[in-house]
Structures are given as structure tokens and as C-alpha cells.
N, C-alpha and C positions, 0 to 999 in steps of 0.2 A: 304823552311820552311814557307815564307808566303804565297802562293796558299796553304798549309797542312793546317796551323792554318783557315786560310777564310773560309775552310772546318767546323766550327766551331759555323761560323757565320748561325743564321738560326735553327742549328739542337740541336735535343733535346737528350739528354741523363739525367740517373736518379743518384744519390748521397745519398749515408748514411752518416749522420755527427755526430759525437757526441757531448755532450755539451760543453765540452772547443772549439770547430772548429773544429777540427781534421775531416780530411775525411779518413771514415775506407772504402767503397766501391765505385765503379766508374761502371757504365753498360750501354752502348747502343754508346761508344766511337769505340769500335773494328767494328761495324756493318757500320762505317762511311767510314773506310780505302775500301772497296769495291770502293767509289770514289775516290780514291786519285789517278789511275792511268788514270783516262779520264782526269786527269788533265797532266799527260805527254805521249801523244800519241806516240810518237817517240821514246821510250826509249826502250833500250838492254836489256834484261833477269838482267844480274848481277846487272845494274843500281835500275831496277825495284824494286829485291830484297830488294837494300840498302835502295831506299827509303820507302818500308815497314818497315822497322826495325829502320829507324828514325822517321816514323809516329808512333810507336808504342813507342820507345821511348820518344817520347815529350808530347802526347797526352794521351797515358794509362798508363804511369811510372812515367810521374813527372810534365810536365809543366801546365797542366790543374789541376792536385792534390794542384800544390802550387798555382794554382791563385785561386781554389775555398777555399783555407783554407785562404788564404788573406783575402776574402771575409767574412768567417765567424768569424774570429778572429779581430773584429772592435775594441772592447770595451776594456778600460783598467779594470785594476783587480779591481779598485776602482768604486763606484757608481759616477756618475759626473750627473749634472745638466744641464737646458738650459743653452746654450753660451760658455761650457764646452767647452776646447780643448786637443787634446793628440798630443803623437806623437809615432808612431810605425816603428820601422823595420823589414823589411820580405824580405829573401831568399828565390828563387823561387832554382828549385831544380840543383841537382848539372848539368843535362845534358844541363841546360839553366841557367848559373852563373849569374845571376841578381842580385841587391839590390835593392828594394825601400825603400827611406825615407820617409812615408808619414805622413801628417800634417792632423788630424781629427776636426772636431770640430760639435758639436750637435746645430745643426741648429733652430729646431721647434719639436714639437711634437699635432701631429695633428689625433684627431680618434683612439688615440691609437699607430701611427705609428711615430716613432723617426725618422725625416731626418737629415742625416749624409751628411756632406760634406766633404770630401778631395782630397788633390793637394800632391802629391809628385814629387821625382826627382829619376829616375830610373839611375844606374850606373853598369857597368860589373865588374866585380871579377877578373875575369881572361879572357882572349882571350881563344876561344876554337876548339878544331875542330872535328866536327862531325866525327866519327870515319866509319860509313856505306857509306858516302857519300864523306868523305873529305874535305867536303867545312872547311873554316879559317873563322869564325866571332870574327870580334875585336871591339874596340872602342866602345860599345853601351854607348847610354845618352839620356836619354829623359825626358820627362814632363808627369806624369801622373794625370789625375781628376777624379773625381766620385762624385754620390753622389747615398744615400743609405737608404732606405728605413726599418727599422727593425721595428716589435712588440714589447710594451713596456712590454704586459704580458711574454713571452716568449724569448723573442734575439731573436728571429727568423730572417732571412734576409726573406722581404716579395720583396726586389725590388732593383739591382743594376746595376747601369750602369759605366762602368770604360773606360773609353778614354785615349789613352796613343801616345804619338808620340815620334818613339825611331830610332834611327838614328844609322851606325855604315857603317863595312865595311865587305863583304863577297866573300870570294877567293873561287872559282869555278876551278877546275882545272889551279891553278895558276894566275889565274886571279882575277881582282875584277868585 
């Protein structure tokens, strides 16, 4: 799963979002899976398969859906001021049981542009296991930061960057 996600890092794909955050479309993610197998040269047909159908899973179904809607759904329902702080919970989707807690707070606003800063504490749901692949991911916990760049005409998100170090356990044919 993380050589898939890496996959990530770098490449561009396009997004419809609507004004609450909501992402209603996702396009140029499925054109990425053509690499996902130079990244496991050695792999058996049925293997190959699986891990198509969890690159497709994580990436066009749900885990990229729920961290771009993370991203667009910063602001609480109320207007807040400099120095402002919130705090937000978000569920990433169910094929990747996450929680973040994150802790917001409006930092400056500079040209127009609101920077956002937050720290959360990402936690697992549930242990789960890839059903295409098999693999058993448990325990996740980590530290997540960001900060955030939005329009103060619009919401817009003009700029974000989210850093996260998240630790757990993953059973690969029985093993960890």
C-alpha cells in the first residue's frame, strides 16, 4: 500500500468539489495504475490482479476522496477570526478505517490568503484486512500537521501541505 500511495506523490490528477467540500468527481487517478506494476516486477497473474483492485480501491473509491475532502472541509460552520481555533473530526473512508482528530487554528491572512495551521492525532477504527490481497493492518497511530493556504474571497484551498507519520502493523501472508 505504500509504494501505491508514493504513486501519488508527484502526479497530477483533476477534482470537482462542491461548496460544502464534497468531492462529486476524481479523473486522471486510474491512468496512474498503469504504474503500479513496475513497482512489483516479480508478481503472479492472480497476485497482479489483487493488487489492481486494491489500487483501485484505496485510490479511486475512497482514500484519496476522503483526504481531498479533509482538505476542503477546513472551516467550521461559523465565521471565526485571526487567532481563531477549531477542531474537526474526519473519517477517511471505510476501506482505510482512520480517524483524525485535528486541531485548526487561522494563523494570518496575508493578500487575501487565510493560512491555516493544524496538528492532529490520526487513530484506527478497526484492524482490517485487505480482502484482494490479504494483507492484516492493525494498530495505526500517528501525528498528523499541515498548513493551509485558502482564499478569503472564495474558500478556496489555494495551497496545502499535510505531513503525517503513522505507524502500525501489516501481516503479509501471515507474517508481519
Amino acid at each position: 500500500t505504500e509504494k501505491m500511495l508514493g504513486l501519488l506523490k508527484g502526479s497530477e490528477f483533476r477534482t470537482t468539489i462542491n461548496k460544502r467540500g464534497e468531492v462529486l468527481n476524481i479523473t486522471g487517478l486510474k491512468e496512474m495504475s498503469g504504474n503500479i506494476m513496475n513497482l512489483f516486477p516479480q508478481t503472479d497473474d492472480n497476485t497482479k490482479v489483487a493488487i489492481e483492485a486494491e489500487w483501485e480501491k484505496i485510490a479511486e473509491n475512497g482514500f484519496v476522496k476522503s483526504s481531498l475532502e479533509q482538505l476542503f472541509k477546513l472551516f467550521p460552520d461559523s465565521a471565526i477570526h485571526l487567532g481563531d481555533s477549531w477542531n474537526l473530526k474526519s473519517t477517511q473512508d471505510p476501506a482505510f478505517p482512520v480517524t483524525i482528530l485535528g486541531h485548526y487554528q487561522l494563523k494570518a491572512i496575508n493578500n487575501n490568503l487565510a493560512i491555516i495551521e493544524s496538528e492532529g492525532k490520526v487513530k484506527e477504527n478497526t484492524s482490517i484486512t485487505l480482502q484482494e490481497t490479504g494483507w492484516q493492518i492493525s494498530q495505526l497511530s500517528g501525528d498528523q500537521q499541515g498548513v493551509f493556504d485558502m482564499e478569503t474571497n472564495t474558500g478556496m484551498l489555494i495551497n496545502g501541505k499535510i505531513k503525517a507519520k503513522i505507524t502500525g502493523i501489516v501481516h503479509v501472508m501471515g507474517k508481519e
